[in-house]
C-alpha positions as CSV (number, residue, x, y, z in Angstrom):
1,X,128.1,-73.6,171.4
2,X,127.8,-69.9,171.2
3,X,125.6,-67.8,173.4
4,X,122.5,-66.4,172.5
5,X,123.1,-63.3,174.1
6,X,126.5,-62.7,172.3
7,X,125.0,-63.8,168.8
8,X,122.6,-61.4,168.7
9,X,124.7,-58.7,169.8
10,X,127.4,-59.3,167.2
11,X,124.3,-59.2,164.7
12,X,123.2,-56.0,165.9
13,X,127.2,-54.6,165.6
14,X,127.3,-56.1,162.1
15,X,124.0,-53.8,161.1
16,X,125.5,-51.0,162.7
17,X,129.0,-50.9,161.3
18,X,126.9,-51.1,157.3
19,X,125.1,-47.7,159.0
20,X,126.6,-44.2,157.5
21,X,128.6,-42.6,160.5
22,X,127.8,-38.4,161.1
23,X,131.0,-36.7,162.8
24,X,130.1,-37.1,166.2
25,X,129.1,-33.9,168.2
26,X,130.7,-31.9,171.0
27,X,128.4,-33.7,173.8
28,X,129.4,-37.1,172.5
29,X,132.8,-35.8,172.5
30,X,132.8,-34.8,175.8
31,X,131.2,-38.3,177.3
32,X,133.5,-40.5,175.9
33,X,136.7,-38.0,176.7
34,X,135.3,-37.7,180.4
35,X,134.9,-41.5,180.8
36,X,138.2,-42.6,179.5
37,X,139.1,-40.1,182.4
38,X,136.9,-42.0,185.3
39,X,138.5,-45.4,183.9
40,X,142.7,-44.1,184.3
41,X,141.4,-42.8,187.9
42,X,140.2,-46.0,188.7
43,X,143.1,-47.8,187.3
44,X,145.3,-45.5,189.4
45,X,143.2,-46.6,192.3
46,X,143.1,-50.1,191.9
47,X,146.6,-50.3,191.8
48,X,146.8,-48.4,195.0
49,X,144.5,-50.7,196.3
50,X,146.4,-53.8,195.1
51,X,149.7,-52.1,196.8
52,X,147.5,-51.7,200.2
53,X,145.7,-54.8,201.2
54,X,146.6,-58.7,201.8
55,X,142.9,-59.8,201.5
56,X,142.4,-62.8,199.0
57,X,138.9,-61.4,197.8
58,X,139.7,-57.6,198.0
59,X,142.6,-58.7,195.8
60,X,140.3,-61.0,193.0
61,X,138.0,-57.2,193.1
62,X,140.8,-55.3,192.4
63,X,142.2,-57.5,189.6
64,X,138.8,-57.9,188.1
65,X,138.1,-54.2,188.5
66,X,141.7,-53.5,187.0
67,X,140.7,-56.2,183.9
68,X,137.8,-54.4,182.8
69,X,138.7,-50.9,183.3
70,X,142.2,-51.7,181.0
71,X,139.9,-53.3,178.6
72,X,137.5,-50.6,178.4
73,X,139.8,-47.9,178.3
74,X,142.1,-50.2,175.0
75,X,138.4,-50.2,173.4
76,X,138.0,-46.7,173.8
77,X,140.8,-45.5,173.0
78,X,140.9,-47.1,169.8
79,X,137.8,-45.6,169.1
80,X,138.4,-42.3,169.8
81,X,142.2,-42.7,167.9
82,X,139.7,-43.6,164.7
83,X,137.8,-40.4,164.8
84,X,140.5,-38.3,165.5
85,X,139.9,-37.8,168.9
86,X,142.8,-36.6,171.3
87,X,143.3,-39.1,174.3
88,X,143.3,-37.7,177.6
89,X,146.6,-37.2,179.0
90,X,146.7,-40.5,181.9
91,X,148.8,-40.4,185.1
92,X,151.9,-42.9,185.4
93,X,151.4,-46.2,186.8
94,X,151.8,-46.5,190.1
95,X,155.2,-48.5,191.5
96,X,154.4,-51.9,193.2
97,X,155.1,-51.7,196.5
98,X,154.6,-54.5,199.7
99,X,151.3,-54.0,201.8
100,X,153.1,-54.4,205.1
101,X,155.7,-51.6,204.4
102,X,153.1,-48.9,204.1
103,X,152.3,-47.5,207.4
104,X,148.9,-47.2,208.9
105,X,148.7,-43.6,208.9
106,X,148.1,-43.8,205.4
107,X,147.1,-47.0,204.7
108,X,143.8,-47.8,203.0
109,X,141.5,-50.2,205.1
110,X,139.9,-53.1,203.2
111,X,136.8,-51.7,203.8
112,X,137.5,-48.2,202.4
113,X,139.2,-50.1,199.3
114,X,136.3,-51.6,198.5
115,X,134.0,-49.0,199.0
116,X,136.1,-47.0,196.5
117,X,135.9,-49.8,193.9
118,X,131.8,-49.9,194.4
119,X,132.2,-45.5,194.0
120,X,134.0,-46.1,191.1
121,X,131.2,-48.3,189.3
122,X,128.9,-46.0,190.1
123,X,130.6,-42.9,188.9
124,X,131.6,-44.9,185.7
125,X,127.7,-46.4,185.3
126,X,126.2,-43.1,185.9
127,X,128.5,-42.0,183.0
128,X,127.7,-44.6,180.8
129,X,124.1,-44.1,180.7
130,X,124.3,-40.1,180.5
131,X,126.4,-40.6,177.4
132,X,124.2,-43.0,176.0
133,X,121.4,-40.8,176.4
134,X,123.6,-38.0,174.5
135,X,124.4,-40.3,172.1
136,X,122.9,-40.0,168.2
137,X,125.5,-42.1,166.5
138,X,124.3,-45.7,166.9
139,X,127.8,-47.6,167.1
140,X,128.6,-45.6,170.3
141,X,125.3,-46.2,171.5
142,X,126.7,-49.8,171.5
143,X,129.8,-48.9,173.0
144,X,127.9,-47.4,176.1
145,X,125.5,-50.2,176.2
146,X,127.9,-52.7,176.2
147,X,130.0,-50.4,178.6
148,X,127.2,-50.6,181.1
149,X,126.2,-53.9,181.2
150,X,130.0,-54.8,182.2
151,X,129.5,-52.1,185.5
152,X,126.1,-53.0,186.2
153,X,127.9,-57.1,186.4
154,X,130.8,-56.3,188.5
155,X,128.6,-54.1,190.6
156,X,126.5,-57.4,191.8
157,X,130.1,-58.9,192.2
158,X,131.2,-55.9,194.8
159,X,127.9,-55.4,196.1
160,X,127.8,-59.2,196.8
161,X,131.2,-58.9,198.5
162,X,130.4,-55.8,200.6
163,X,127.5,-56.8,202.1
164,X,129.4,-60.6,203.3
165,X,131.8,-58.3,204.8
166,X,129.4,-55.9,206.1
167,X,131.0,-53.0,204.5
168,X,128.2,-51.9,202.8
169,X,127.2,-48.1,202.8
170,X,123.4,-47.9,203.4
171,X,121.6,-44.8,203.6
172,X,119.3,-44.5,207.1
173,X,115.6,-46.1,206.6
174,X,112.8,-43.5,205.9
175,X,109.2,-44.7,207.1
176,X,106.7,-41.9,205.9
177,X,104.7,-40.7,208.8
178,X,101.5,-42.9,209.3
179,X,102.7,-45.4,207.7
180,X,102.3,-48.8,209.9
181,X,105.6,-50.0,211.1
């Protein structure tokens, strides 16, 4: 049985591919080009990260961090290959290496690991919803949407996992003057 959810999206993305497509402008341009950017920096990350650590759930985050970030990037770059768009230039994979070789100096904690996964899904949804609000074509409008429901989802995951670990970043605690404790 099919989702709900999913069927009525696939409706909406039938409507919208029948639309008539304007050349997309320069902001559009630039939001797309930027976050195909964000998502090879975090792949580069990730696999830093997956070089780095020995934890069992640090590793399931990075893989499922690495999974949607290849998958939106194949999705956008196809995209942007359709209307004419040049790719970003991407930095090479990095080499696999064993966890227990690198030396601490420069080894990343678990902690910073995963704080730079939940950095990265903030810097990516923060870009997803500016270049959906600069968006006038509705089929990237979609794009974005669907985009930023994937970050917003894995964010839960990692926030879910920093706070078990107690890695979580919170800001101090404001109480306005006056205000009963």
């Amino acid at each position: 049985m099919s989702n709900p959810f999913e069927a009525a999206w696939n409706t909406i993305k039938l409507l919208v591919d029948n639309e008539p497509k304007s050349p997309m402008h320069v902001g559009e341009v630039m939001s797309i080009w930027t976050y195909l950017t964000i998502l090879d920096e975090a792949l580069r990350y990730e696999e830093v990260g997956l070089n780095t650590t020995t934890d069992d759930e640090v590793i399931e985050l990075l893989v499922d961090a690495k999974k949607i970030c290849e998958s939106q990037s194949k999705r956008l770059s196809n995209f942007m290959q359709k209307e004419g768009i040049p790719l970003p230039s991407s930095q090479a994979k990095k080499p696999v290496s064993k966890p227990n070789e690198i030396p601490l100096g420069v080894k990343l904690t678990d902690d910073e690991i995963a704080n730079g996964v939940s950095l990265k899904i903030a810097a990516a949804s923060v870009e997803c919803a500016m270049g959906n609000s600069q968006s006038i074509r509705t089929d990237l409008g979609l794009i974005w949407t669907e985009f930023y429901t994937e970050m917003l989802t894995f964010g839960a995951t990692t926030k879910t996992l920093l706070r078990k670990r107690g890695w979580i970043k919170v800001p101090p605690y404001y109480t306005p003057p006056g205000l009963p404790e």
